[in-house]
C-alpha positions in Angstrom: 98.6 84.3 90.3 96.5 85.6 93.2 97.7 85.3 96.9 94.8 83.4 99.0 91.7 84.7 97.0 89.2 86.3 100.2 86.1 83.8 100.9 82.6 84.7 101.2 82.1 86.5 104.3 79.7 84.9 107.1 75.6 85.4 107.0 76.0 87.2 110.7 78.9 89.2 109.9 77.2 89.9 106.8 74.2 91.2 109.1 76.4 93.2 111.1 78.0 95.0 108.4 74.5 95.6 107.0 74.0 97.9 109.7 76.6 100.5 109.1 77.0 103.0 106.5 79.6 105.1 104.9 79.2 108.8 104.9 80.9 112.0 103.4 79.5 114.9 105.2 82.1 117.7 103.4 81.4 116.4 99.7 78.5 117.8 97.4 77.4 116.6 94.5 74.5 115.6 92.7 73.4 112.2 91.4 69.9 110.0 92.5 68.7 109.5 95.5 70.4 106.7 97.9 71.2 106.8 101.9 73.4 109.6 102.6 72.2 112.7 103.8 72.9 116.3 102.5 70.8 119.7 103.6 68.1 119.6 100.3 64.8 117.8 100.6 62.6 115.6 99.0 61.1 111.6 99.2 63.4 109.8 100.8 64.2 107.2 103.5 64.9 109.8 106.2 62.3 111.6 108.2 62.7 115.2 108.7 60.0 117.2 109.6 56.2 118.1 109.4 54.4 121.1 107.5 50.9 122.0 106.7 49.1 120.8 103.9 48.8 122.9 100.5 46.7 122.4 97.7 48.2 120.2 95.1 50.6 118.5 97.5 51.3 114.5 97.4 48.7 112.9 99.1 50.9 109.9 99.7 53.0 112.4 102.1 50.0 113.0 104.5 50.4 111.9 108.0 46.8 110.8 108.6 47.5 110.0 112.2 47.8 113.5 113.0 44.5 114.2 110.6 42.7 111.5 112.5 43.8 113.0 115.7 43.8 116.9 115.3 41.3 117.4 112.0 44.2 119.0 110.3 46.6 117.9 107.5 50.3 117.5 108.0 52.8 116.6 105.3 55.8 114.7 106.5 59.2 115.8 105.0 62.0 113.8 104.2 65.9 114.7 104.0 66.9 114.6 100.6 69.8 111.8 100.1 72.4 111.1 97.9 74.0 108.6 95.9 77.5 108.5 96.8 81.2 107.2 94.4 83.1 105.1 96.5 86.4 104.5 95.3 88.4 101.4 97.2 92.2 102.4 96.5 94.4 99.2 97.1 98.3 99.1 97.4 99.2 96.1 95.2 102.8 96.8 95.3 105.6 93.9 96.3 105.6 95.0 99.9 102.0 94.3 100.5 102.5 90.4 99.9 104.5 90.7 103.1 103.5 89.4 106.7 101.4 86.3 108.1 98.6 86.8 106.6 99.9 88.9 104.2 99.0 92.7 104.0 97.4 92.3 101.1 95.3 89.9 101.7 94.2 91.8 105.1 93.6 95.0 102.9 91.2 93.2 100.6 89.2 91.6 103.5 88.3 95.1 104.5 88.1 96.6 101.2 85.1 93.7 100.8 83.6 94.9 103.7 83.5 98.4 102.9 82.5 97.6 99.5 80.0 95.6 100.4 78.3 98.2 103.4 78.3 101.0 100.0 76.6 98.5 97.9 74.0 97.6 100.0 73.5 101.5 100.7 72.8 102.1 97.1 76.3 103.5 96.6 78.5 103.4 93.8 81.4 101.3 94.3 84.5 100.8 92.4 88.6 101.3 92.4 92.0 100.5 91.7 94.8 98.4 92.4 98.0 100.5 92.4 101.5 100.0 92.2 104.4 101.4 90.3 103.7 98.4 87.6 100.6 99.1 87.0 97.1 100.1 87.4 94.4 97.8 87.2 90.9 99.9 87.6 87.2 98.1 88.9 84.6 100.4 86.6 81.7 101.9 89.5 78.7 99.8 89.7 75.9 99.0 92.2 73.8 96.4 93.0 74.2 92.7 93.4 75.7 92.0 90.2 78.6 94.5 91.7 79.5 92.9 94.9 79.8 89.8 92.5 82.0 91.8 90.8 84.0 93.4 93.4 84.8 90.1 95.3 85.9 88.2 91.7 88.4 91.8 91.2 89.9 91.8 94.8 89.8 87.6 94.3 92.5 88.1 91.5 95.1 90.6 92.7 98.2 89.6 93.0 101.8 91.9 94.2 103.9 93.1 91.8 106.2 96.2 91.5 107.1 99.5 93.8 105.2 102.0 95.4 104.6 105.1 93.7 101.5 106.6 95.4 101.6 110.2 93.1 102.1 108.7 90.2 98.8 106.2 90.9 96.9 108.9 92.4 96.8 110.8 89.2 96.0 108.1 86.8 93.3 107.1 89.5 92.1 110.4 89.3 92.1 110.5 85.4 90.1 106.9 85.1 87.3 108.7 88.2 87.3 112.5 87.9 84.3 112.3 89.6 83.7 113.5 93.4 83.4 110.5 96.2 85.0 108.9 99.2 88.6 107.2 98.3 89.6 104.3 100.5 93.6 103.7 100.4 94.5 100.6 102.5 98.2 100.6 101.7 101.6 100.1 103.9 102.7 103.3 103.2 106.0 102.2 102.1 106.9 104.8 99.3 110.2 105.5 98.8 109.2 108.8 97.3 107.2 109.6 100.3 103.2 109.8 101.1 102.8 113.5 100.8 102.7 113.5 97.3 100.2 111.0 96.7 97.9 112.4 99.1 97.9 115.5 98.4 97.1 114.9 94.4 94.2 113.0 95.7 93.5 115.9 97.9 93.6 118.4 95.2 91.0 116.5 92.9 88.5 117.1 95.8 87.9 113.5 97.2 86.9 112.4 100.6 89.6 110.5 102.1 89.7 107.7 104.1 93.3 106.0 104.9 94.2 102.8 105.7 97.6 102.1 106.8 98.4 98.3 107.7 100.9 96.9 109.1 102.8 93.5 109.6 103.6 92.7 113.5 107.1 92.1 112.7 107.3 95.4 110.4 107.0 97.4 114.1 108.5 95.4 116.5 111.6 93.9 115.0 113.6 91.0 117.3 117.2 91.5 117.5 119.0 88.6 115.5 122.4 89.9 115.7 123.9 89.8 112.0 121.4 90.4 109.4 120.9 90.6 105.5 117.8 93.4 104.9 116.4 93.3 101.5 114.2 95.9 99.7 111.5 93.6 98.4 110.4 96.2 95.5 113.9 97.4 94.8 115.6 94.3 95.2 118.1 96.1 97.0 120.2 94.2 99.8 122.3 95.2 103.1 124.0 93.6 105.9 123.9 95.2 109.3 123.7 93.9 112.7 120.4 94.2 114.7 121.2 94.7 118.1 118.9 95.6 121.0 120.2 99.4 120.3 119.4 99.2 116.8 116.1 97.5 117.4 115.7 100.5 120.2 116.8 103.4 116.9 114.6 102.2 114.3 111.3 101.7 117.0 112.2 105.5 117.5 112.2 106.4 114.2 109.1 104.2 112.8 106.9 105.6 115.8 108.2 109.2 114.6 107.2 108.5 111.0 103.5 106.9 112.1 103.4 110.3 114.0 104.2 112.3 111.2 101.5 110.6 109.0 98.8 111.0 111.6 99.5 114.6 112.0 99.6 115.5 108.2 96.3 113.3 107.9 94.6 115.2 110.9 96.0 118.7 109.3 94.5 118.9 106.3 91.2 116.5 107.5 92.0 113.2 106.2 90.2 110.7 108.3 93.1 108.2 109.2 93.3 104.6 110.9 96.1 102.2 111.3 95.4 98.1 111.7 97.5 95.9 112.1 97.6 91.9 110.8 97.7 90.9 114.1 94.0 92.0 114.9 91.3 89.9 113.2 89.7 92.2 110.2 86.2 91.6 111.3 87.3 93.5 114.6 88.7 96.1 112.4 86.0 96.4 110.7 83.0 96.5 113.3 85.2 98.3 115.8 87.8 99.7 114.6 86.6 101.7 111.6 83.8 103.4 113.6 86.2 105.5 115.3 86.1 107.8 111.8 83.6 110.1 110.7 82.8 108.1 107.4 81.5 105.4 108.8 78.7 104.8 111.4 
């Protein structure tokens, strides 16, 4: 059973979404023409230049402003833009139904959003949810029937299962060989680690955008004295006593581990963010997410 199907955005933040765009500047491919901009030319939504006039050119492409003005003709030249895949890569392991809201449901809210800015860019838009259970692919499609589709997919998830972020990344990579920008909202929680996962996806030539999300009281654990931890994939249980000085070790070594993500992202040019539950996702969304390259 799904946790807290996502709602129907608002009209305005609707509006305000419709204003950015998702872009992948280091990917080539080819495909027909939509809103992103690569160095070929052609028709297209985005003015580039003028040139003079040659016999058998387009008409239509005339600027008869400048004729009207300068008795000369001038063809106006468009930057050639391309359709691009966007892949929306959602963690659907147990640990994601953790937190208030729950991760997962966070993760969806802005996988809707980003969905929903491709669509409505004349992208491609489709994805997985991934855990060590199972994964459960959304086929690529555009247009309105798509963002039907996309919000009745994300609707439906429910948590199940561990992390295994190689493993999913090369089924994923099996079901979409082809090239396009790959959205993982996940935790992060792997027990096998994230360098694997990340670097199949790397390997297979996608654009990466990563979203790591976090639960409030997954950083900043209170001290409670005796304790009983449990593994909510594994299942796996122990007591210990969460002292200030505890509380004080495992802030240390959390912060190094976010550190050590953020650096292997930045090294090998994997636009990274982290949000946490705590911050509203339409902030994340609008604000937040602007501070990467693939989205403006």
């Amino acid at each position: 059973m799904a946790e807290n199907s996502p709602t129907y955005f608002e009209p305005e933040f609707l509006k305000r979404l419709e204003r950015l765009r998702l872009v992948a500047k280091r990917l080539s491919w080819s495909g027909p023409k939509g809103e992103h901009l690569s160095s070929k030319r052609g028709s297209s939504l985005e003015f580039s230049d003028y040139r003079k006039y040659h016999r058998g050119d387009d008409l239509r492409y005339v600027d008869w402003n400048i004729y009207r003005r300068l008795d000369r003709l001038f063809l106006k030249v468009f930057t050639a833009e391309e359709e691009m895949n966007v892949y929306l890569l959602l963690d659907a392991s147990q640990s994601m139904a953790e937190g208030h809201p729950a991760k997962i449901e966070y993760a969806r809210n802005v996988a809707l959003a980003l969905g929903y800015i491709g669509l409505k860019n004349l992208d491609k838009v489709g994805g997985a949810a991934i855990s060590s259970d199972s994964l459960l692919p959304l086929a690529l499609g555009r247009g309105k029937k798509q963002i039907l589709t996309l919000f009745d997919f994300l609707g439906n998830l429910s948590c199940r299962g561990e992390t295994d972020l190689k493993a999913s990344a090369k089924s994923f990579s099996a079901l979409f060989p082809h090239p396009g920008l790959v959205v993982l909202l996940s935790d992060l929680f792997d027990p096998q680690g994230y360098r694997a996962g990340l670097e199949e996806l790397l390997r297979k030539k996608y654009r990466l955008l990563v979203i790591q999300i976090l639960d409030p009281a997954e950083v900043q654990p209170e001290p409670l004295g005796d304790v009983s931890l449990l593994d909510v994939e594994s299942g796996r249980e122990r007591k210990n006593f969460l002292d200030d000085r505890m509380v004080r070790a495992f802030h240390q070594e959390l912060q190094k581990y976010l550190e050590e993500i953020e650096s292997f992202c930045l090294n090998r040019q994997i636009d990274y963010l982290r949000a946490s539950t705590a911050i509203p996702f339409e902030e994340f969304v609008l604000l937040t997410l602007r501070q990467v390259s693939v989205v403006r």
